[in-house]
N, C-alpha and C positions, 0 to 999 in steps of 0.2 A: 042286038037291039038294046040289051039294058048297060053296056059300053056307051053308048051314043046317050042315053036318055041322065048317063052318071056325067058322063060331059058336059051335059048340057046344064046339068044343075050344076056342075062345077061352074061353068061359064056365068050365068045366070047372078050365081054367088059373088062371085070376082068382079063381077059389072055393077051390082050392086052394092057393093063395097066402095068400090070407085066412084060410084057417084055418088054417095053417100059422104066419103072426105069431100070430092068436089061442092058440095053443098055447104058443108061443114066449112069451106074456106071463103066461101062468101056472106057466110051467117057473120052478123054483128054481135052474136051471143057469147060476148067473151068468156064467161065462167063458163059455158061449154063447151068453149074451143080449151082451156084450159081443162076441164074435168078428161077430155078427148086425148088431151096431148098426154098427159100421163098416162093413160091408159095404153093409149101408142107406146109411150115409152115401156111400160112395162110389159107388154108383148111382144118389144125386141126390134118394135118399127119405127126405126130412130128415126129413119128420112122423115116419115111424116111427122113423128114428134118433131122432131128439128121447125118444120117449115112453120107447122103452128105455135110453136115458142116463139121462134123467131120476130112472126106477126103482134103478139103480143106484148113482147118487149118492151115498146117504146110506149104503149098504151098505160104500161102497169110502172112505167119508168119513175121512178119517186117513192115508190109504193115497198110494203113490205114484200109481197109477191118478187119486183125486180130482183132481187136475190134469188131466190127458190129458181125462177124462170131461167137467168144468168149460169146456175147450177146445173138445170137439167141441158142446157141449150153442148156448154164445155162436153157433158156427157154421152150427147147424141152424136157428137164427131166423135168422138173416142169411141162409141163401143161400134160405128160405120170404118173403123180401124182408117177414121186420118188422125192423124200422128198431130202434124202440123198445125191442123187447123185446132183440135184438141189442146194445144199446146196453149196455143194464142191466147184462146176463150178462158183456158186455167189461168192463166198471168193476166187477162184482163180483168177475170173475177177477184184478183188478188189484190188489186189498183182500185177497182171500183168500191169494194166492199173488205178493207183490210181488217175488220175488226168480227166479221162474219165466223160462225161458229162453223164453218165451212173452209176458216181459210188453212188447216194442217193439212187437212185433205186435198186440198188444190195445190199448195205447193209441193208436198209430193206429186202428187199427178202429174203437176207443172215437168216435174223431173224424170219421170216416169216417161214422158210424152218423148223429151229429147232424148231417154234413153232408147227409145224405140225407132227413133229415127238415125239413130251411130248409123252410120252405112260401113262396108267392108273396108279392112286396115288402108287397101290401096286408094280410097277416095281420099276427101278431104273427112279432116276430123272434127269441124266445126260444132255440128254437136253432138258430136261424142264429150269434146270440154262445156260444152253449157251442158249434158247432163251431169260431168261432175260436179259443176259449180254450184249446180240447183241442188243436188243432194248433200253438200257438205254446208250449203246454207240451210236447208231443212233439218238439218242434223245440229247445228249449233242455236236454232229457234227452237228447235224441242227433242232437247238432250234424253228425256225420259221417254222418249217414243218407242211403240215395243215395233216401231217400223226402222228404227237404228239398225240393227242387222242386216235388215235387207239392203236398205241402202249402201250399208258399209260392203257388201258383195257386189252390189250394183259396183261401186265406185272400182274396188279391186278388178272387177272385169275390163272397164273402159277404160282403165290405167294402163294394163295389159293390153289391148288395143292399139294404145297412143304410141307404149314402148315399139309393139311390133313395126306401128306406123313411120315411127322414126330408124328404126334397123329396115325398112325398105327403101326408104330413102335414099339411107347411106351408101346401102349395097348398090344400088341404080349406078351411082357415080362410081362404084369400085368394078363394078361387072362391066360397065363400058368403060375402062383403063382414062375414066376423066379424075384422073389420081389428085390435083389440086382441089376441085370441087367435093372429090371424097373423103380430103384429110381435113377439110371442112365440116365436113355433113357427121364424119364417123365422133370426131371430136365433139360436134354437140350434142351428139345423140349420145355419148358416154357423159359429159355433163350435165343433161337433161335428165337421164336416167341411170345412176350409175349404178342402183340394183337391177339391173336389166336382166331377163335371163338369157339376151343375146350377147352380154359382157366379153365373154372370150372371143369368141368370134368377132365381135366389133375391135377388140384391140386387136387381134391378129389382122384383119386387114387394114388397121391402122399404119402397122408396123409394114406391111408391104405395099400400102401405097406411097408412105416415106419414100421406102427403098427401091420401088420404082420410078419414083418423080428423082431420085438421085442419080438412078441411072441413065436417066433419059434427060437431064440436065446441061446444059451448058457447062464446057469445062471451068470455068469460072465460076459456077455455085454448086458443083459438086460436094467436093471437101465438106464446103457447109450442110448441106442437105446428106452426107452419107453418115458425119457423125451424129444428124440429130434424129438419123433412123437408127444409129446405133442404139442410141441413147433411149430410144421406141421399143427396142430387142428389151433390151435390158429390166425396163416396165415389166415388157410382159411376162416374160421369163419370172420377176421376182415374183407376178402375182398367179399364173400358169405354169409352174414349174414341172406337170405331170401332163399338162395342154397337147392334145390330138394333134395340133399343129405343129409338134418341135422340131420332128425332121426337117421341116420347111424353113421355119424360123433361124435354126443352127446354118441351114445352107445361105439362106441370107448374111446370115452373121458372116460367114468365112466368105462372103463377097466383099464385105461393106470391108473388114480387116486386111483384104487383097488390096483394095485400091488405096486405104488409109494408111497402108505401110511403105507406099512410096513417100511419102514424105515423114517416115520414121515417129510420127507418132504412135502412142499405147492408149491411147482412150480415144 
């Protein structure tokens, strides 16, 4: 019995409440729909904060208020963990209101937002690069930020991201033996990133999609295509000379010198 009777005052309470916002959104009492919304907000009830910000908006629009409102509105997507829309609202409040004692905070944010939307190495990395870009633009707007640190780990993370992003790539074309599209892919990804820490391994299957695409060649572009995997060995070896991959490599090499010594050259 006192189950049911705590329910019911639970229910009671909850319906109460509901209709109480529901009330609250037909009141014309703006300073109470405002004195409400923050209060909402500060008890973590973004949704309804959001909806009576929202409403307010274009009421208070000109007003010293549009700020403050534009500020909590960014906030109530963000702490309802949308990323996106969060995103938006900081880069609008940064357009709207660029001179606002609010705007270091939002452009972080701004950056913060895209960081949190990078999805995994194998999607697209779209904003994964607009969180770097928002954070090394934050960082060059206020050099003295004691938020510089974080950023600067922020950025080395999504850096790392991009590298891996680009070593799956490459591999994609090397794992399905599509050795033209990979001596493509492997080669940007080694000039896009040439600290990579997938470096060896990206040059080693540099060097054997060469020597693959030479073997599988037309006898007329052989020669050409075996000396310039040769020439590939050579790279790697000077810069892998201890590389997990040499057995493999060295066996390459005494193929590629097999067939190049039918025509009596030494390099």
């Amino acid at each position: 019995m006192r189950k049911i009777v705590l329910l019911f005052v639970l229910f009671a309470f909850v319906l109460g409440g509901c209709s109480e916002y529901q009330k609250l959104l037909k009141s014309t009492d703006n300073s109470l729909k405002y004195k409400k919304a923050i209060e909402y907000y500060n008890s973590e009830n973004y949704a309804k904060s959001a909806t009576l910000f929202e409403e307010l908006l274009p009421i208070y629009r000109g007003t010293s208020k549009a700020e403050t409102i534009s500020y909590y509105i960014s906030y109530c997507s963000y702490g309802q963990g949308d990323f996106i829309s969060a995103g938006y609202f900081f880069r609008n409040f940064l357009k709207t209101f660029p001179d606002s004692p609010y705007s270091e905070e939002c452009l972080y944010m701004s950056a913060y937002c895209y960081y949190m939307e990078s999805p995994k190495p194998r999607l697209d990395q779209t904003p994964t690069q607009n969180a770097i870009d928002a954070f090394q633009l934050y960082i060059n707007r206020y050099p003295n930020s004691t938020r510089i640190p974080a950023c600067n780990e922020y950025i080395d993370e999504l850096q790392d991201k991009l590298v891996y992003k680009s070593y799956l790539s490459a591999r994609n074309y090397y794992d399905r033996e599509k050795f033209p599209s990979a001596i493509i892919a492997l080669q940007n990804s080694l000039k896009d990133y040439p600290g990579s820490s997938h470096r060896e391994d990206l040059m080693f299957m540099l060097l054997e999609s060469k020597h693959q695409l030479a073997a599988k060649s037309i006898p007329s572009k052989q020669r050409e295509r075996y000396n310039n995997a040769k020439e590939e060995y050579y790279a790697f070896v000077d810069e892998y000379p201890e590389s997990k991959h040499m057995k493999r490599a060295e066996k390459m090499l005494e193929d590629m010198e097999a067939y190049l010594s039918k025509f009596n050259i030494n390099n």
